[in-house]
N, C-alpha and C positions, 0 to 999 in steps of 0.2 A: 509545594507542587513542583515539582520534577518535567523536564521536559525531551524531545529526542525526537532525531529522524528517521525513519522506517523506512525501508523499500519493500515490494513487492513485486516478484518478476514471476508471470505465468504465460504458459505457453498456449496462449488461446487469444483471441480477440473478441471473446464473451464479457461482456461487463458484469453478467452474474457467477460469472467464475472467478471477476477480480475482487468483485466486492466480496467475495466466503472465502477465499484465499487471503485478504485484509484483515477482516473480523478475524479469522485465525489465528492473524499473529498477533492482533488488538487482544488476542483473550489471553496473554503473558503479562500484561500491563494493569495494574489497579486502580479499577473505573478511568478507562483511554477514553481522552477527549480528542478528538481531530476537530487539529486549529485549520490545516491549511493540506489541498490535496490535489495535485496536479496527475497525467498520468503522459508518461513518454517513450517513444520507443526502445528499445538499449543499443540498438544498429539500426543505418539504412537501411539495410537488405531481410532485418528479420522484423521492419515493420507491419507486414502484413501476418505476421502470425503470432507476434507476441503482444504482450501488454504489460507494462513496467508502472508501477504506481510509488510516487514518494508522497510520503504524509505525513507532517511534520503534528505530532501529538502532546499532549499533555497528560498529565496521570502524577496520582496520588502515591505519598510516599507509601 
């Protein structure tokens, strides 16, 4: 089992836009398990419009 951490940076403050922009890049990985998932902004100033996601995963060799 192999492990890694992922980013995710979208230009919305929609959770359902971060979670299908997540799965997206979860669907290059074989059977991704998210251990651990926080989300943050990438600047002060662009925190009202973006949404940055780390998610530190797990996945099958």
């Amino acid at each position: 089992m192999k492990r890694d951490l992922i980013t995710v940076d979208v230009k919305t403050t929609s959770l359902r836009d971060a979670e299908a922009a997540l799965r997206q890049v979860l669907g290059s990985y074989k059977n991704p398990r998210v251990v651990a998932l926080t989300a943050i902004g990438p600047n002060w100033w662009q925190w009202s419009s973006h949404i940055q996601l780390l998610a530190a995963i797990e996945f099958d060799d």
